[in-house]
C-alpha positions as a Python dict, from the first residue, in 0.01 Angstrom:
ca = {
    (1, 'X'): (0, 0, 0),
    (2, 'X'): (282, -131, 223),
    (3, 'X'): (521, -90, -27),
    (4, 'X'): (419, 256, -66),
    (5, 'X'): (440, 281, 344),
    (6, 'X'): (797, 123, 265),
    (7, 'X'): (906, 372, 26),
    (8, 'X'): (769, 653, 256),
    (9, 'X'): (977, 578, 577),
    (10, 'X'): (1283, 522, 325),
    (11, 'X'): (1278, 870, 156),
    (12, 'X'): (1215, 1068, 572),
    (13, 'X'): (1485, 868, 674),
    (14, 'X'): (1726, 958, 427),
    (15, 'X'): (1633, 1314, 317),
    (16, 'X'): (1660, 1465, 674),
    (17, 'X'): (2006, 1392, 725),
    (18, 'X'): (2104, 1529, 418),
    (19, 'X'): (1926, 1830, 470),
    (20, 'X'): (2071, 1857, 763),
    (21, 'X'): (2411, 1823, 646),
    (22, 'X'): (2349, 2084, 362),
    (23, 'X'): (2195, 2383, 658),
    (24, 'X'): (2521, 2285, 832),
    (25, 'X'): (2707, 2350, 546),
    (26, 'X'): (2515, 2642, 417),
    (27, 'X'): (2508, 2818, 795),
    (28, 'X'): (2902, 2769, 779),
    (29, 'X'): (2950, 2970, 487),
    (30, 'X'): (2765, 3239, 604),
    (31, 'X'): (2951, 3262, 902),
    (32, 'X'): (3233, 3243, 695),
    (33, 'X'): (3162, 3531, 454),
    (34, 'X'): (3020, 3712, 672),
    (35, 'X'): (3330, 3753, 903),
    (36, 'X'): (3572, 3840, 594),
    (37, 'X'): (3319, 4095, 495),
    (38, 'X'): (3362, 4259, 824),
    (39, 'X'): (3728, 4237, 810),
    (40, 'X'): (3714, 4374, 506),
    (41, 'X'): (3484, 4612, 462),
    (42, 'X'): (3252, 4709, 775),
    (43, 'X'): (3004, 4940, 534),
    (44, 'X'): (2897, 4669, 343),
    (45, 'X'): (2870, 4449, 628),
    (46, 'X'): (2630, 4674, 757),
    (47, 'X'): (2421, 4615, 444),
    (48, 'X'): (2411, 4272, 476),
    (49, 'X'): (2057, 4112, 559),
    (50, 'X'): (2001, 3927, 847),
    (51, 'X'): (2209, 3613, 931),
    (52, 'X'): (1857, 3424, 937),
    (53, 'X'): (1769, 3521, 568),
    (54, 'X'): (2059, 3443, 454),
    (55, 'X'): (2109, 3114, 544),
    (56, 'X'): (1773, 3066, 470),
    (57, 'X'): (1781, 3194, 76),
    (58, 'X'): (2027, 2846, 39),
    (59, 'X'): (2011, 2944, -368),
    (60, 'X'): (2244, 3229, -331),
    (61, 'X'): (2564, 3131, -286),
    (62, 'X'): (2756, 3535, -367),
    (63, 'X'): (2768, 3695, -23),
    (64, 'X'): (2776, 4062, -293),
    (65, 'X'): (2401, 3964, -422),
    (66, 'X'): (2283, 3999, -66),
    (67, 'X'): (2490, 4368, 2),
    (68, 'X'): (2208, 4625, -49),
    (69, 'X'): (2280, 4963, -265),
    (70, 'X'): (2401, 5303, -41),
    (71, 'X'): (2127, 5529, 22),
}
């Protein structure tokens, strides 16, 4: 049981940092993509999701699979 306790506090002390280093990461390429898109072309930036979902769908890492089709 205590080394299970042991193992525990091991893994929550190493896995948040490294999640937190990956959102940092992840919101920086957003931010990054997103401003080119604008740059270059305002439309689709105006297709985009929001900044929220995006960061948050971390699996998806082509800033065209979030542009949604004209209407």
């Amino acid at each position: 049981m205590e080394i299970l306790l042991i193992f525990l506090i091991w893994l929550l002390i190493t896995s948040v940092p490294v999640a937190l280093f990956f959102s940092i990461i992840r919101n920086n390429w957003v931010c990054k993509e997103s401003i080119r898109l604008v740059r270059k072309d305002y439309e689709s930036y105006k297709r985009l999701p929001s900044y929220r979902y995006m960061v948050l769908c971390f699996w998806v890492w082509d800033i065209n699979k979030f542009i949604r089709e004209k209407k």
